[in-house]
N, C-alpha and C positions, 0 to 999 in steps of 0.2 A: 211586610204584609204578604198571608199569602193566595193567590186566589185559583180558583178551581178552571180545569178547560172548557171553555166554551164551545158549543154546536152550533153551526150555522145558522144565523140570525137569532140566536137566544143569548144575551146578556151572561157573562162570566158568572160563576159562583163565589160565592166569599164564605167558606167553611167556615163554622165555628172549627177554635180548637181549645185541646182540653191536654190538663196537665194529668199526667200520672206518675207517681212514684213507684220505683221497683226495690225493693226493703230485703234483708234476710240477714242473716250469720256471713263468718266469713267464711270465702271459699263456695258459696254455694250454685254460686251461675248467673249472677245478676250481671256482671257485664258479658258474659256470652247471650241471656236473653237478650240483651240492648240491641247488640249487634245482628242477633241473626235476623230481629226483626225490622229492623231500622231503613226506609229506605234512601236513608243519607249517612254518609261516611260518620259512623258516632262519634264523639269525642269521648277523648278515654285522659283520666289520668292516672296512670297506672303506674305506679314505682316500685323498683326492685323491694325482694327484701331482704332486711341487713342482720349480719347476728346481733347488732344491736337492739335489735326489734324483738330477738326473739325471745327475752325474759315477758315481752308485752302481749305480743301476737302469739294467739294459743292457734297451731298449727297441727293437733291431733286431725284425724282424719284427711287432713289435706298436706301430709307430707311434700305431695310433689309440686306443691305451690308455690312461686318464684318471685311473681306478682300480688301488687294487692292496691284498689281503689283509695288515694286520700284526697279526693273531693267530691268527683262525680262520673257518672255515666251519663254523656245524652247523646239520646235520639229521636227521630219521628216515621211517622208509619199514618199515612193517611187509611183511611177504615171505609171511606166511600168521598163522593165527590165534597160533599160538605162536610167531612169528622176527619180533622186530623189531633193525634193524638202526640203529644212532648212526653218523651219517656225521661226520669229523671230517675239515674242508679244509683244509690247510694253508698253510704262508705258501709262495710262491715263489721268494724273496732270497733269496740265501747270508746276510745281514744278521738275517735272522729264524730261521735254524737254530736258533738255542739253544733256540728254542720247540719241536722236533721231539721230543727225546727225553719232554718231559711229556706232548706228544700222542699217543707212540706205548705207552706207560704202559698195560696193559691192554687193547691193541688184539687182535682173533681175526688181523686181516689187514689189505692196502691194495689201493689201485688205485694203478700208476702210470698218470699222463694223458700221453699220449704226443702232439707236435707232428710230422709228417715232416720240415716246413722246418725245423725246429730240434729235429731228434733229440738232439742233444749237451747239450739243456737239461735229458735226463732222468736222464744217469751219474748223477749225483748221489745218485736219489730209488733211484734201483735198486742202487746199492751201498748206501746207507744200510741199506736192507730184506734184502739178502744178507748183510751183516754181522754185524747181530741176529737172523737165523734168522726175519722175520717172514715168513710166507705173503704171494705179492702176485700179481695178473696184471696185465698193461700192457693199457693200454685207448688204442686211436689214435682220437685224435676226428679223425673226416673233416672236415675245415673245407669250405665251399664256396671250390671254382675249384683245391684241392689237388690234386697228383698223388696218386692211391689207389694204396697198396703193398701188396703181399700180406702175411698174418701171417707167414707165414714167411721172407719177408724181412728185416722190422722182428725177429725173431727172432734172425738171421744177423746182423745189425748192431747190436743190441745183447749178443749175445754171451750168451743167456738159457740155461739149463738148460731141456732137454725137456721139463721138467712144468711150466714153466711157462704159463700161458695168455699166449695175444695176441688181441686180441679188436679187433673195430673196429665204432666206437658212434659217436653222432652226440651231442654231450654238452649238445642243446638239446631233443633227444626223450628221455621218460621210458622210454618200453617198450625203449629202446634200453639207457638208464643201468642198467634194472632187469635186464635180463640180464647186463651185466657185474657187479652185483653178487651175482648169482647166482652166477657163477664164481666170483667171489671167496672167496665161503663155499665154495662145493662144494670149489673146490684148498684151504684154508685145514684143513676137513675133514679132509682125507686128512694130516694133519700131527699132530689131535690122537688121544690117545691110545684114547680111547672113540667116536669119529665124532660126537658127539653134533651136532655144527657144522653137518652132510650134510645138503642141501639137495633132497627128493626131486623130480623133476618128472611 
């Protein structure tokens, strides 16, 4: 259990908290966002990779990838004294989906991590989440030397609903990660039935 700090003679806080999933292709940054946001040491399960992998693991664009997620990212990031937020990373192989539907189990919402040079790595994580009716916004991590796309382009080419957010973050900076996951609750919000989710600023 976790509970908020209390003020002198005011009763402790007891935060909601809320589940999030952070989704994308592989290689795209999802357990660097985990981490940079996280203010508890993440859990990482991260294993080399093997040449064995590599007729399976499509490793274009990410030549210099060494590592690769086969279970999970987690972390947490309290948002105010009452919102703390469970970040839950996903795996990026089609190979580890089977693990998708236990981690999306209770989830308020997601991020998808979004690549420009390899948009096509994200159909995937974005139909998943339009299928199950889960709340998500896309989050384009600017990689350095990338060409920068406006949100609403990355919008128009992924084919999103209007309400959805497109946000673009740098998924090495925290004050960056922490606003798209502000989004995420505030669009996530507007889906439950009581707002209770709503993130005020």
């Amino acid at each position: 259990m976790i509970f908020g700090r209390s003020e002198r003679g005011k009763p402790p806080v007891e935060p909601v908290t809320l589940k999030i999933l952070v989704a994308g292709g592989f290689g795209v940054g999802k357990t660097t966002l985990v981490g940079a946001v996280s203010e508890i040491r993440p859990l990482r399960t991260e294993e080399v990779l093997t040449e064995a992998g590599r007729p399976v693991d499509d490793t274009r664009g990410v030549e210099g990838k060494h590592t690769t997620t086969v279970a999970m990212d987690f972390g947490r990031i309290t948002l105010r004294e009452d919102l703390v937020l469970y970040l839950f990373g996903t795996p990026g192989q089609d190979r580890f989906w089977f693990l998708w539907d236990e981690l999306a189990t209770g989830a308020l919402g997601a991020v998808v991590l979004v690549d420009t040079r390899r948009l096509e790595d994200c159909f995937a994580a974005v139909d998943y989440f339009e299928r199950r009716s889960i709340p998500f916004a896309v989050a384009v991590n600017c990689f350095d030397g990338a060409v920068r796309h406006p949100a609403e382009d990355v919008r128009q080419a992924l084919d999103l609903d209007e309400d959805v957010p497109v946000v673009l973050c740098d998924a090495r900076e925290r004050e960056s990660v922490k606003e798209v996951l502000i989004e995420v609750v505030r669009h996530a919000g507007t889906h439950t039935a009581d707002g209770r989710a709503s993130v005020a600023t």
